[in-house]
C-alpha positions as CSV (number, residue, x, y, z in Angstrom):
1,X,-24.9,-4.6,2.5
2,X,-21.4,-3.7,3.8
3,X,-19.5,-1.4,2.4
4,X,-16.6,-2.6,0.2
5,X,-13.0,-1.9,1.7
6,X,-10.0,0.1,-1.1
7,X,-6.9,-1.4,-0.5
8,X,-3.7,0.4,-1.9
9,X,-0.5,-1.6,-2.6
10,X,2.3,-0.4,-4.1
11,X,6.3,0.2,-3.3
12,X,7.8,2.8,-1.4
13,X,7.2,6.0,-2.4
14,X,4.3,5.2,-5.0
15,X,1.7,7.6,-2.9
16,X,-0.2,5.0,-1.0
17,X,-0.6,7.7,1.9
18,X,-0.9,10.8,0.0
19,X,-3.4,9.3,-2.5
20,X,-5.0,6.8,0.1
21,X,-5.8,10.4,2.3
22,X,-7.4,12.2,-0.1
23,X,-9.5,9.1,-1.6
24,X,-10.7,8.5,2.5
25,X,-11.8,12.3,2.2
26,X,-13.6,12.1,-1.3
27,X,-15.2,8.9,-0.4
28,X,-16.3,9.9,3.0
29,X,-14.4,6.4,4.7
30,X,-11.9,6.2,7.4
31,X,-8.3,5.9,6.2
32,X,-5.8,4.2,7.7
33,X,-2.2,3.3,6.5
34,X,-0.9,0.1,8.4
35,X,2.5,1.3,9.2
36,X,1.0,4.0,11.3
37,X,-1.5,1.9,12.9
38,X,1.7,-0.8,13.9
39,X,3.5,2.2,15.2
40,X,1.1,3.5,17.4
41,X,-0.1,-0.3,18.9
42,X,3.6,-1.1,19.3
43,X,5.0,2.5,20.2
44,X,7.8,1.9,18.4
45,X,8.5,3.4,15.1
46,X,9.3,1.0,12.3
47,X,12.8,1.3,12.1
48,X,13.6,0.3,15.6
49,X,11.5,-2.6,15.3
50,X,13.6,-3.3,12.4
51,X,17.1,-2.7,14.5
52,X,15.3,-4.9,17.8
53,X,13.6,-7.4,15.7
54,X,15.0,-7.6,12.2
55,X,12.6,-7.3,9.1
56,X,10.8,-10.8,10.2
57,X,10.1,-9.6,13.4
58,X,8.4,-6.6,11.2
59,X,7.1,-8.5,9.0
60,X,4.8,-11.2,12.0
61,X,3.7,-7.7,13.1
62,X,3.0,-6.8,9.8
63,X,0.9,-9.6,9.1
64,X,-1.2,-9.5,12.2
65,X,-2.1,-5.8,12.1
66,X,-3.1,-6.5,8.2
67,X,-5.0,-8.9,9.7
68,X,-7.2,-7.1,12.0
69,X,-7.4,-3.6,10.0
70,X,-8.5,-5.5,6.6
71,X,-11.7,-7.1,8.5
72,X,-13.1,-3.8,8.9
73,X,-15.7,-2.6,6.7
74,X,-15.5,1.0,4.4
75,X,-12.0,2.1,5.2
76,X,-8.9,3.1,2.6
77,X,-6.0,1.6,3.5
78,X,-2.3,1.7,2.9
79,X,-0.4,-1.4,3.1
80,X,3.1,-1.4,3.6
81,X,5.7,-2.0,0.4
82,X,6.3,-5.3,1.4
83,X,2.8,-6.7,3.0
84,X,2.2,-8.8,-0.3
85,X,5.3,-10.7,0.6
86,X,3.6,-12.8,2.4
87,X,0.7,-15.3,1.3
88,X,-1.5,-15.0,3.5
89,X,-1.7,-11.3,3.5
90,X,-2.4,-11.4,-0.6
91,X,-5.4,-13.6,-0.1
92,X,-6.9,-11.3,3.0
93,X,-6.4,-8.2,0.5
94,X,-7.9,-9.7,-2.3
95,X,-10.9,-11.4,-0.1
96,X,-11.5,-8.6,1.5
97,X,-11.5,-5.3,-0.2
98,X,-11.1,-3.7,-3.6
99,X,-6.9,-3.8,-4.1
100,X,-5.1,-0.9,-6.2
101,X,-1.2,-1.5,-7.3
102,X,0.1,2.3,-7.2
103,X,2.7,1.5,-9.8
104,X,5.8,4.0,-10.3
105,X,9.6,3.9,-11.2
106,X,12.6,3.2,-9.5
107,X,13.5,6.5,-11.1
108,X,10.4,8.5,-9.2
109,X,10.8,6.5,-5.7
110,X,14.7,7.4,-5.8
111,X,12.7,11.0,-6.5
112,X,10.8,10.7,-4.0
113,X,12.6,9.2,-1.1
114,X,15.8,11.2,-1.4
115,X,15.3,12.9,2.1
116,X,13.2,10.3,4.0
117,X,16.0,8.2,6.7
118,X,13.1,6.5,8.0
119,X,13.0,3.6,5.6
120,X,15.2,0.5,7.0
121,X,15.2,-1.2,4.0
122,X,16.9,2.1,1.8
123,X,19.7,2.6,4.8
124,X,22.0,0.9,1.9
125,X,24.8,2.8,0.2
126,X,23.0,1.6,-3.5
127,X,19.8,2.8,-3.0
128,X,18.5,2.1,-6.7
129,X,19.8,-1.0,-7.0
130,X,17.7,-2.3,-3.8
131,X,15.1,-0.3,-5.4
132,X,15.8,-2.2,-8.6
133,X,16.0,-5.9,-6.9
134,X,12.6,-4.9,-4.5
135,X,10.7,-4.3,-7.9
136,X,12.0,-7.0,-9.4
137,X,10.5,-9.7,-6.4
138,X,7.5,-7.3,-5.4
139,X,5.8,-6.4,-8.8
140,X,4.0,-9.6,-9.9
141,X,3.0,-9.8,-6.4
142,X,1.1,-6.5,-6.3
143,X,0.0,-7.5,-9.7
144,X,-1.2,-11.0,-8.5
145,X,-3.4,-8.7,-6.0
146,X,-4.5,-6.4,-7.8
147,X,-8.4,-5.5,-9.1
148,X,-6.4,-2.3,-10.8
149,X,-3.3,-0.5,-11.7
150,X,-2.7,2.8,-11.8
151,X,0.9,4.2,-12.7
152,X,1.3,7.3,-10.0
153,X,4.7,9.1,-12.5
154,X,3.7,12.2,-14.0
155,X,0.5,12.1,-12.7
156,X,-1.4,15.0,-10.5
157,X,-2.7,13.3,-7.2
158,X,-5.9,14.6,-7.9
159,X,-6.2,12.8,-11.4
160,X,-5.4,9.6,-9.8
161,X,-7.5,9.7,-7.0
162,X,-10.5,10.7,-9.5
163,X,-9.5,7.5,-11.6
164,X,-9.4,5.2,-8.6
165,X,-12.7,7.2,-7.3
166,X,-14.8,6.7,-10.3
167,X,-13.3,2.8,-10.9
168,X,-14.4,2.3,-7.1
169,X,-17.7,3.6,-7.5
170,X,-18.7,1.4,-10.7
171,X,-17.1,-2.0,-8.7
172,X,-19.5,-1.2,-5.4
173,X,-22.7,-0.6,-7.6
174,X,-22.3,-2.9,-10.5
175,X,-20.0,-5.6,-8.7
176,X,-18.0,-5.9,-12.1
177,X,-14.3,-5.8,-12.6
178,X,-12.9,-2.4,-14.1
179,X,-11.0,-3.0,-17.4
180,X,-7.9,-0.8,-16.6
């Protein structure tokens, strides 16, 4: 039987990388966060692709790369804030893999990202209110994928990655839904 993929969506800032790491490492799979993997195909980082090609350009790359990484079997991945933006991306997730929504507040991502200049879609003088407006398109999307939520605020990573762990292991040997 293959092994099952674990999927991590979430906004900016939520922990999909941090947490995604050290859930590869406890569950002995490859991780893999797609906005690295686009950089290193493209060899461009993702804010000049945003300056050459403008957030669609992103976004078709994006999709592709989501594409091909989600077909694998038995990795972690983290998706990109906005990969459930697009349709067909929210059907591969939830076809393919065991899907986490890494949910936290605009408060904690303003937290969180105050040093990082890498984000395109923060270079904006009100960074909470495109926080605010992000969450407010994103979050039923990333609940419309989801097979569990965790909030991420005031939480250890540790604790989450044990909560995610031990949901993950029930859904690959009892192929039931977690009630979280």
């Amino acid at each position: 039987m293959p092994l099952l993929n674990l999927f991590l969506v979430g906004p900016m800032g939520a922990g999909k990388s941090t947490i995604g790491r050290r859930l590869a490492k406890r569950l002995r799979y490859p991780f893999l966060d797609s906005d690295r993997v686009l950089e290193e195909q493209t060899g461009a980082d993702i804010p000049l692709i945003f300056e050459l090609e403008g957030e669609e350009g992103f976004r078709r790359r994006e999709k592709a790369i989501l594409d091909e990484l989600t077909q694998q079997q038995g990795i972690v991945l983290a998706t990109g804030g906005g990969a459930v933006l697009d349709r067909e991306n929210r059907v591969r997730l939830i076809c393919r893999g065991f899907v986490v929504y890494l949910r936290t507040s605009v408060d904690e991502q303003l937290r969180r990202t105050a040093q990082d200049r890498r984000r395109p879609l923060l270079q904006t003088p009100d960074r909470r209110a495109k926080l605010v407006a992000l969450k407010e398109v994103r979050d039923p999307l990333y609940r419309e994928v989801a097979d569990m939520v965790v909030d991420t605020d005031g939480r250890h990573v540790q604790r989450v990655v044990h909560l995610i762990a031990t949901h993950f292991a029930k859904q690959t040997t009892h192929h039931a839904p977690p009630n979280e």
